[in-house]
Each structure stands twice: as C-alpha cells, then as structure tokens.
N, CA, C and O atoms as a GROMACS GRO file, in nm:
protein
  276
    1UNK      N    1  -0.384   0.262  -3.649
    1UNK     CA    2  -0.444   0.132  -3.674
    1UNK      C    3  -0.455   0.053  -3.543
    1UNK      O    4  -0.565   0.005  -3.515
    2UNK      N    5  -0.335   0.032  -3.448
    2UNK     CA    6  -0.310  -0.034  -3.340
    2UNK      C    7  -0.466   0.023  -3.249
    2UNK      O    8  -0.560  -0.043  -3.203
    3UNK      N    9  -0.437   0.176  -3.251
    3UNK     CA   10  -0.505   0.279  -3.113
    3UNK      C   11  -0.700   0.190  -3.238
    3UNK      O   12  -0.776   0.117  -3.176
    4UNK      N   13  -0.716   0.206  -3.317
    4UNK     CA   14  -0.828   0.176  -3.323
    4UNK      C   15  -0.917   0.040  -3.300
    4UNK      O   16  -1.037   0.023  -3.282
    5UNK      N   17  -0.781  -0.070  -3.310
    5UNK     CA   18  -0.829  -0.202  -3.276
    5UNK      C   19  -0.880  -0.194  -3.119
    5UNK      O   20  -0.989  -0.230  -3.076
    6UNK      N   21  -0.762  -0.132  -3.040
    6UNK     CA   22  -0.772  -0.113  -2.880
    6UNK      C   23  -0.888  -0.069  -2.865
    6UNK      O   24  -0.966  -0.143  -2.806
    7UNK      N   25  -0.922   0.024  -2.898
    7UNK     CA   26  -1.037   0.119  -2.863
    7UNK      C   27  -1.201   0.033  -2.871
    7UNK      O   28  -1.304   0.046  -2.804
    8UNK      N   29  -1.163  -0.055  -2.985
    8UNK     CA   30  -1.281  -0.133  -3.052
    8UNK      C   31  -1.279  -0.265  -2.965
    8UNK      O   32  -1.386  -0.308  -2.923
    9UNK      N   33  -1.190  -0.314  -2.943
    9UNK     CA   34  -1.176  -0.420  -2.791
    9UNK      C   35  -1.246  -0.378  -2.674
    9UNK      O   36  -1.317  -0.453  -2.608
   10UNK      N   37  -1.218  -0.221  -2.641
   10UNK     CA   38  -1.234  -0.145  -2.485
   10UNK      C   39  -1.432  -0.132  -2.510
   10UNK      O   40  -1.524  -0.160  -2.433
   11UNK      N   41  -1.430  -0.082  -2.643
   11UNK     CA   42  -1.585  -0.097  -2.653
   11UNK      C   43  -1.662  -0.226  -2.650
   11UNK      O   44  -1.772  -0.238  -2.595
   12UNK      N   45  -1.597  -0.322  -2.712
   12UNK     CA   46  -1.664  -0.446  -2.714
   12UNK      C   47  -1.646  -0.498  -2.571
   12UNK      O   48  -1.738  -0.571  -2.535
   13UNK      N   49  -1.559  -0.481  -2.492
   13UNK     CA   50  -1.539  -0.527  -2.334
   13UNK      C   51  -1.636  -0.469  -2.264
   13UNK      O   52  -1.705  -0.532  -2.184
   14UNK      N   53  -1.653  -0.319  -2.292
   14UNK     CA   54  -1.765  -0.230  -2.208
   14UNK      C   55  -1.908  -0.285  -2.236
   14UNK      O   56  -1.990  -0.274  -2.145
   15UNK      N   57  -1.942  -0.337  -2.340
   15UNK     CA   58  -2.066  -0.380  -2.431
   15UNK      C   59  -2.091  -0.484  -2.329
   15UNK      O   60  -2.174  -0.463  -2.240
   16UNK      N   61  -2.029  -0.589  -2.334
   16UNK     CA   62  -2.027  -0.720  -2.254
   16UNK      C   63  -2.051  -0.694  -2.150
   16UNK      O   64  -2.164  -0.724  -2.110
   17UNK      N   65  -1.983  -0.645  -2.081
   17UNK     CA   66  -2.046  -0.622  -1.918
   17UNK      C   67  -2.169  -0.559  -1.890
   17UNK      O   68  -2.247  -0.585  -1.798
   18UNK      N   69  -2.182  -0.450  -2.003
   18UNK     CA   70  -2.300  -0.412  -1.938
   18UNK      C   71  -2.444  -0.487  -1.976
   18UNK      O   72  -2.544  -0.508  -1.907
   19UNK      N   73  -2.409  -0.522  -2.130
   19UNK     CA   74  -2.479  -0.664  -2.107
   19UNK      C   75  -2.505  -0.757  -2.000
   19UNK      O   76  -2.623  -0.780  -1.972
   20UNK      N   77  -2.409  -0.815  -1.935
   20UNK     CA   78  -2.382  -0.877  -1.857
   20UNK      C   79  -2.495  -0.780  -1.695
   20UNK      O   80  -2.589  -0.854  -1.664
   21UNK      N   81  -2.493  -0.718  -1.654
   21UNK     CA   82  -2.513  -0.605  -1.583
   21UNK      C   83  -2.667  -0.601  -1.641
   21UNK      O   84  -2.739  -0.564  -1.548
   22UNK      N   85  -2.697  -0.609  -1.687
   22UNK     CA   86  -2.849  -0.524  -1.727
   22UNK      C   87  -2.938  -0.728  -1.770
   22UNK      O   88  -3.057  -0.748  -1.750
   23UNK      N   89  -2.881  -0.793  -1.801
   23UNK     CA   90  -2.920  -0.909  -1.803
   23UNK      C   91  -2.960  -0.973  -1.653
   23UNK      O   92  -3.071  -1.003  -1.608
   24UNK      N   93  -2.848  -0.981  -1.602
   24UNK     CA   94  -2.851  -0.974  -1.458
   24UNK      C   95  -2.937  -0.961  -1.394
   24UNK      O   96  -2.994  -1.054  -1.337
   25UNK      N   97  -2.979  -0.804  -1.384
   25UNK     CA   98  -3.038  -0.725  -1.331
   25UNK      C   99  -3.207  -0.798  -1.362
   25UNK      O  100  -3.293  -0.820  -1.276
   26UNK      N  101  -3.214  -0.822  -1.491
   26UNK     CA  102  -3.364  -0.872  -1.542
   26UNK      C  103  -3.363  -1.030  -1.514
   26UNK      O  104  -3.475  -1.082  -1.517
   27UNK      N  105  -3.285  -1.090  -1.495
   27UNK     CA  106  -3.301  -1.206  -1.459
   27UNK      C  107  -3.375  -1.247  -1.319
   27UNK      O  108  -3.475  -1.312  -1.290
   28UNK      N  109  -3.243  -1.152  -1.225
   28UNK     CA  110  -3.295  -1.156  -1.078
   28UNK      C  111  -3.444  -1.061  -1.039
   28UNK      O  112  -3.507  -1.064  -0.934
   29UNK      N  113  -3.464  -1.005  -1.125
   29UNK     CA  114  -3.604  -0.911  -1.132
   29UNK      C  115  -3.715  -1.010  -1.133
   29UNK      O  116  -3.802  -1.001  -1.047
   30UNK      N  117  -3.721  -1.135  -1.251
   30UNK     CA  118  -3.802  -1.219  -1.249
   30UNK      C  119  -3.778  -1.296  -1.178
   30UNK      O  120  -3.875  -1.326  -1.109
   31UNK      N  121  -3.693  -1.349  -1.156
   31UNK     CA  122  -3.706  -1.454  -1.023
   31UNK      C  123  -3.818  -1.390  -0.914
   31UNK      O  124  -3.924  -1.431  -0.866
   32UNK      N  125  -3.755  -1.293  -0.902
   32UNK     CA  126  -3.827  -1.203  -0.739
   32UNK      C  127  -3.991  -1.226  -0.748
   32UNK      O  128  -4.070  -1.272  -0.665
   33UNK      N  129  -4.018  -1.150  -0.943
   33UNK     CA  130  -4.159  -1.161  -0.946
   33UNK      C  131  -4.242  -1.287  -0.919
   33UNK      O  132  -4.343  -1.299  -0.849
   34UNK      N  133  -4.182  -1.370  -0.985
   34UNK     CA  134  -4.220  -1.511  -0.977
   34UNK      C  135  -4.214  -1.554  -0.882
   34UNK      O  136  -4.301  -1.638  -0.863
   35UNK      N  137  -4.111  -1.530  -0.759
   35UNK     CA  138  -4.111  -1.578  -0.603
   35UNK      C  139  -4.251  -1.511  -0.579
   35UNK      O  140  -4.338  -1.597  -0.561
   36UNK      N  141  -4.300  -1.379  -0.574
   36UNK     CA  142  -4.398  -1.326  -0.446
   36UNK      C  143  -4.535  -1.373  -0.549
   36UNK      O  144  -4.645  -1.383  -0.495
   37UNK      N  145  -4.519  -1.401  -0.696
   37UNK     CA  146  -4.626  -1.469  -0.728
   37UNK      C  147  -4.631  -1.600  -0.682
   37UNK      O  148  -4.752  -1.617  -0.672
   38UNK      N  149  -4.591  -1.680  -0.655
   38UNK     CA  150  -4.624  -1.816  -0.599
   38UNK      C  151  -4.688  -1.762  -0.450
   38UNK      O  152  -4.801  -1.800  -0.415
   39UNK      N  153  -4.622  -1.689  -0.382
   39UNK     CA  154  -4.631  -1.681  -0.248
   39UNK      C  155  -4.791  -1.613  -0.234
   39UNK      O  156  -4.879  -1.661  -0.162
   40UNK      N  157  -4.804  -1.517  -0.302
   40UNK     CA  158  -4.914  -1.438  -0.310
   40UNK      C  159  -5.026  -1.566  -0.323
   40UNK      O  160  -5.104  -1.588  -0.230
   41UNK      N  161  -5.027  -1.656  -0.459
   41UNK     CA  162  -5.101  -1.772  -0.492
   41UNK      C  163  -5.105  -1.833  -0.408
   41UNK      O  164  -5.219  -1.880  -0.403
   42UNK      N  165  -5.026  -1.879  -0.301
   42UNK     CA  166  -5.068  -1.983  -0.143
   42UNK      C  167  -5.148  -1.916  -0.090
   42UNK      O  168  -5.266  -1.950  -0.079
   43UNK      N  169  -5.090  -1.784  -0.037
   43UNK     CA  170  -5.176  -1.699   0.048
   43UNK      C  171  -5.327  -1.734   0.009
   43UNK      O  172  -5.400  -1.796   0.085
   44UNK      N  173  -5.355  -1.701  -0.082
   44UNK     CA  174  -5.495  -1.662  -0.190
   44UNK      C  175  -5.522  -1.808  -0.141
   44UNK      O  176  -5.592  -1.796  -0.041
   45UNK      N  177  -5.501  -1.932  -0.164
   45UNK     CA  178  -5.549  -2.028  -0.133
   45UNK      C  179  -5.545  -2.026  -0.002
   45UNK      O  180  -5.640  -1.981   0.062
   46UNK      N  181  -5.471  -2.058   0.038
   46UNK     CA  182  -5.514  -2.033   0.203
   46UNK      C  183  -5.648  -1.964   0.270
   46UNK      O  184  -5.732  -2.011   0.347
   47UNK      N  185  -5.634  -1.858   0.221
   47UNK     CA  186  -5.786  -1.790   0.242
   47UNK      C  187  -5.869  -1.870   0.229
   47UNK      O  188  -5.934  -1.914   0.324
   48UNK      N  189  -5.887  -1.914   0.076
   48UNK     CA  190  -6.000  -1.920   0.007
   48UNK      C  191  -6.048  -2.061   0.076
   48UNK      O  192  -6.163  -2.103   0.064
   49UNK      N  193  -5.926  -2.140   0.162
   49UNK     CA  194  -5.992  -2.234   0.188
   49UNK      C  195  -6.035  -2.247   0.369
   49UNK      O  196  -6.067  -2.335   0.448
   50UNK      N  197  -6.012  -2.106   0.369
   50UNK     CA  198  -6.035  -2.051   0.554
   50UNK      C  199  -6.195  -2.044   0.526
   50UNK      O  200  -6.289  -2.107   0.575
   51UNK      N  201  -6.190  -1.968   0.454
   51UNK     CA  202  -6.348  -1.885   0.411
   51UNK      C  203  -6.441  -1.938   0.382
   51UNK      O  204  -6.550  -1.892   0.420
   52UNK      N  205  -6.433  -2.066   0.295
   52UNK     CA  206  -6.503  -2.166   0.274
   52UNK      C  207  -6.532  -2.311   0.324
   52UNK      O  208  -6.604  -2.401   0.281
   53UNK      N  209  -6.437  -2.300   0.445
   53UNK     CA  210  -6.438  -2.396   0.535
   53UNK      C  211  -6.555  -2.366   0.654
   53UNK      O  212  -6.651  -2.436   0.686
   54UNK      N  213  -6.506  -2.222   0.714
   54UNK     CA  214  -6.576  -2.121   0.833
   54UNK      C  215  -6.679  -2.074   0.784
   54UNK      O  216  -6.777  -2.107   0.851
   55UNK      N  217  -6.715  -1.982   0.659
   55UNK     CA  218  -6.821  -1.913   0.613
   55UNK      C  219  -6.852  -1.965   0.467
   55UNK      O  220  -6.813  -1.901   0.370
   56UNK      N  221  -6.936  -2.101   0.452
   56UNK     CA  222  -6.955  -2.174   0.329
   56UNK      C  223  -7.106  -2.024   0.255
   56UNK      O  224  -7.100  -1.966   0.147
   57UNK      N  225  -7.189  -2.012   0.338
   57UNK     CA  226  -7.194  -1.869   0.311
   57UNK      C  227  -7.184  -1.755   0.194
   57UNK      O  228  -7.236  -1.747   0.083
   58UNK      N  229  -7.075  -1.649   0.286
   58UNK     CA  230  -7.012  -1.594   0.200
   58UNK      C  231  -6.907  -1.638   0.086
   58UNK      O  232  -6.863  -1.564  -0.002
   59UNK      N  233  -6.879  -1.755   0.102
   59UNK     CA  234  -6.812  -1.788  -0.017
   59UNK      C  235  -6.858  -1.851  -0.156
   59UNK      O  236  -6.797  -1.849  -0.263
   60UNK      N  237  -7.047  -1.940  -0.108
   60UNK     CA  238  -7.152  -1.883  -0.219
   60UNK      C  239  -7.135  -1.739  -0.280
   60UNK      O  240  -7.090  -1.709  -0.391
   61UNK      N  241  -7.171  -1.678  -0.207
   61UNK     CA  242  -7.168  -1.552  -0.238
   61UNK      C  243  -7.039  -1.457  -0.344
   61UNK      O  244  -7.045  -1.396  -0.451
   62UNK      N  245  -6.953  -1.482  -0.265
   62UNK     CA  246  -6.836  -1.494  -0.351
   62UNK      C  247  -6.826  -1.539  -0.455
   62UNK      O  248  -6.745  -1.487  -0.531
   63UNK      N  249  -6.907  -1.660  -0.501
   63UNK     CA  250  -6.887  -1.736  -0.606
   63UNK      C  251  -6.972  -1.669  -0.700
   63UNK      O  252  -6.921  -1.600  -0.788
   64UNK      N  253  -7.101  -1.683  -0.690
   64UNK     CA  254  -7.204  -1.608  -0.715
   64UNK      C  255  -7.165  -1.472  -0.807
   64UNK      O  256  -7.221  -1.453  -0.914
   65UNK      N  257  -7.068  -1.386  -0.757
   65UNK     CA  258  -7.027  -1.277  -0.744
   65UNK      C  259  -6.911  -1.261  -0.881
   65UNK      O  260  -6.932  -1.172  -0.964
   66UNK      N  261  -6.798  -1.344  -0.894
   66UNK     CA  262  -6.750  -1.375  -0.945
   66UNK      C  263  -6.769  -1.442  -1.062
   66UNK      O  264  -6.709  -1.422  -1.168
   67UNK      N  265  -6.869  -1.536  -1.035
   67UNK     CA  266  -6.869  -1.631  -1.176
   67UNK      C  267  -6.992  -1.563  -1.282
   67UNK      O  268  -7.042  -1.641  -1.363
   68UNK      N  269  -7.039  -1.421  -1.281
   68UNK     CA  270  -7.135  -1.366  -1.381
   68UNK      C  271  -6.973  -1.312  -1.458
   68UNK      O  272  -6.855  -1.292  -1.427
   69UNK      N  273  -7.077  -1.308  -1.588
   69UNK     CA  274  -6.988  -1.227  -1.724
   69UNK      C  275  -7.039  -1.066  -1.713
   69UNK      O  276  -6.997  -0.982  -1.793
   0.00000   0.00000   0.00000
C-alpha cells in the first residue's frame, strides 16, 4: 500500500516537471517566433520605405503587382 502511494507521488513528480520542461520549452519557442517576427516586420518596412522613397517607380509597379486578385 505504502510502495504504491510512493510510486504514484514519483509519477506525479515526474509528470510535473516534464510538464514543466516541455511548457517551457513552447513558451520560449514563441517568444523567439514572435521576436524575429517583429524584427522581420521592421526590416520589411524599412525597405518598403527605401524603395519608395528612391524608386517611386518600381514600387508602382510593385503595387500594381500585388494588389490584382
């Protein structure tokens, strides 16, 4: 009776951590994604406002290009 409570503690302790461990793991996963998506999104602006500053142009064009269905 004793050895089965223990055992059922040692499992529920192992459960938790790796919970703990695999939560973790997906938490700091999205952060990361969400960091290089913002970063990626400046970049992209940045461009977009190099391109259309320097080459009003091609960025008709671009537009043009983009905005058909």
């Amino acid at each position: 009776m004793f050895r089965s409570i223990l055992m059922l503690g040692v499992f529920a302790l192992v459960g938790v951590f790796a919970f703990k461990v695999i939560l973790g793991t997906a938490v700091g996963l999205l952060f990361f994604l969400i960091a290089f998506a913002i970063k990626a999104l400046i970049v992209g602006l940045v461009l977009y406002f190099i391109v259309s500053i320097f080459s009003p142009d091609t960025m008709r064009r671009w537009k043009e290009r983009w905005s058909r269905p």
